[in-house]
N, C-alpha and C positions, 0 to 999 in steps of 0.2 A: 835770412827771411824764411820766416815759416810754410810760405808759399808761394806758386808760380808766379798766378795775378793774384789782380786787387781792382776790385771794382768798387773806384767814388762817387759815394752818392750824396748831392748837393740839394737836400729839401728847401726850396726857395720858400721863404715865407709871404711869398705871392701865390702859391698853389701849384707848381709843378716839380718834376724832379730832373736838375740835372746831371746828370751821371757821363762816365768812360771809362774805360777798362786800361789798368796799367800794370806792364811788369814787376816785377819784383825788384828791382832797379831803380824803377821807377818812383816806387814807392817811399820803400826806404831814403832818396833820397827827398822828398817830400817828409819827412819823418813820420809816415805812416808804419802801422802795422795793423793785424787784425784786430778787430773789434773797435778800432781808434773813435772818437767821438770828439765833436769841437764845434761849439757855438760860434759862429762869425755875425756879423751885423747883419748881412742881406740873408742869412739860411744855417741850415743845421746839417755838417760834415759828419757823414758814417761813411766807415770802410770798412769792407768783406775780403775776406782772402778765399781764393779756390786754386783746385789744383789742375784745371786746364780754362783757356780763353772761352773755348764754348759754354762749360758750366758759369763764367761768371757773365757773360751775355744772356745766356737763358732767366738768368736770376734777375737781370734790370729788365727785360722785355717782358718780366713779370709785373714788374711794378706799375700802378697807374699811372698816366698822363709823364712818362720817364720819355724825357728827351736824350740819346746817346752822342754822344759828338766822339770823335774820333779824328 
Protein backbone atom coordinates (compact mmCIF):
# COMPACT_ATOMS: atom_id res chain seq x y z
CA UNK A 1 0.00 0.00 0.00
CA UNK A 2 1.01 3.38 -0.85
CA UNK A 3 0.28 4.59 2.42
CA UNK A 4 -0.04 4.54 6.21
CA UNK A 5 -3.86 5.40 6.40
CA UNK A 6 -6.73 5.85 4.52
CA UNK A 7 -9.61 7.92 5.44
CA UNK A 8 -13.33 6.84 4.05
CA UNK A 9 -15.39 9.11 3.22
CA UNK A 10 -19.18 7.95 2.91
CA UNK A 11 -21.31 11.09 1.15
CA UNK A 12 -24.69 9.96 2.24
CA UNK A 13 -27.11 11.18 -0.22
CA UNK A 14 -29.16 12.47 2.53
CA UNK A 15 -26.73 15.19 3.31
CA UNK A 16 -23.96 14.28 5.64
CA UNK A 17 -20.55 12.72 5.46
CA UNK A 18 -19.70 9.60 7.09
CA UNK A 19 -16.31 8.95 7.33
CA UNK A 20 -13.19 6.76 9.63
CA UNK A 21 -9.77 6.45 9.51
CA UNK A 22 -8.21 3.12 8.47
CA UNK A 23 -4.88 1.46 8.36
CA UNK A 24 -3.29 0.40 5.61
CA UNK A 25 -4.48 -3.14 6.24
CA UNK A 26 -7.31 -2.09 6.71
CA UNK A 27 -7.82 -0.91 3.58
CA UNK A 28 -6.29 -3.07 1.24
CA UNK A 29 -8.27 -5.56 2.71
CA UNK A 30 -11.47 -3.71 1.82
CA UNK A 31 -9.84 -3.29 -1.75
CA UNK A 32 -9.33 0.14 -1.23
CA UNK A 33 -6.40 2.28 -2.42
CA UNK A 34 -5.88 5.93 -3.08
CA UNK A 35 -8.02 7.83 -5.02
CA UNK A 36 -10.60 4.82 -5.05
CA UNK A 37 -14.26 5.98 -5.95
CA UNK A 38 -17.55 3.88 -5.93
CA UNK A 39 -21.12 4.61 -6.12
CA UNK A 40 -23.28 2.38 -3.73
CA UNK A 41 -27.21 2.79 -3.38
CA UNK A 42 -27.36 4.97 -0.10
CA UNK A 43 -23.92 7.34 -0.84
CA UNK A 44 -20.86 8.02 -2.91
CA UNK A 45 -17.35 6.02 -1.42
CA UNK A 46 -14.06 8.29 -1.83
CA UNK A 47 -10.82 7.19 -0.20
CA UNK A 48 -7.64 9.42 0.60
CA UNK A 49 -4.45 7.92 1.57
CA UNK A 50 -2.00 9.96 4.14
CA UNK A 51 0.99 9.48 5.65
CA UNK A 52 0.17 9.75 9.41
CA UNK A 53 -3.36 9.21 11.41
CA UNK A 54 -3.38 12.94 12.42
CA UNK A 55 -3.12 14.28 8.74
CA UNK A 56 -5.94 12.12 7.63
CA UNK A 57 -8.29 13.24 10.79
CA UNK A 58 -7.29 16.88 10.13
CA UNK A 59 -8.51 16.33 6.55
CA UNK A 60 -12.28 14.92 7.59
CA UNK A 61 -12.64 17.51 10.66
CA UNK A 62 -12.27 19.57 7.68
CA UNK A 63 -15.08 18.49 5.94
CA UNK A 64 -18.70 19.80 6.46
CA UNK A 65 -21.31 18.26 8.57
CA UNK A 66 -18.39 14.79 8.61
CA UNK A 67 -19.60 12.54 11.27
CA UNK A 68 -16.15 10.35 12.36
CA UNK A 69 -16.95 6.98 13.85
CA UNK A 70 -14.26 5.03 14.99
Amino acid sequence: MEYLYYAEQKYMYTGYVEARILTAQEAESLGYEDGYVESRDNCKVYVDGFDSEMDARKHLEDLTDCHIIN
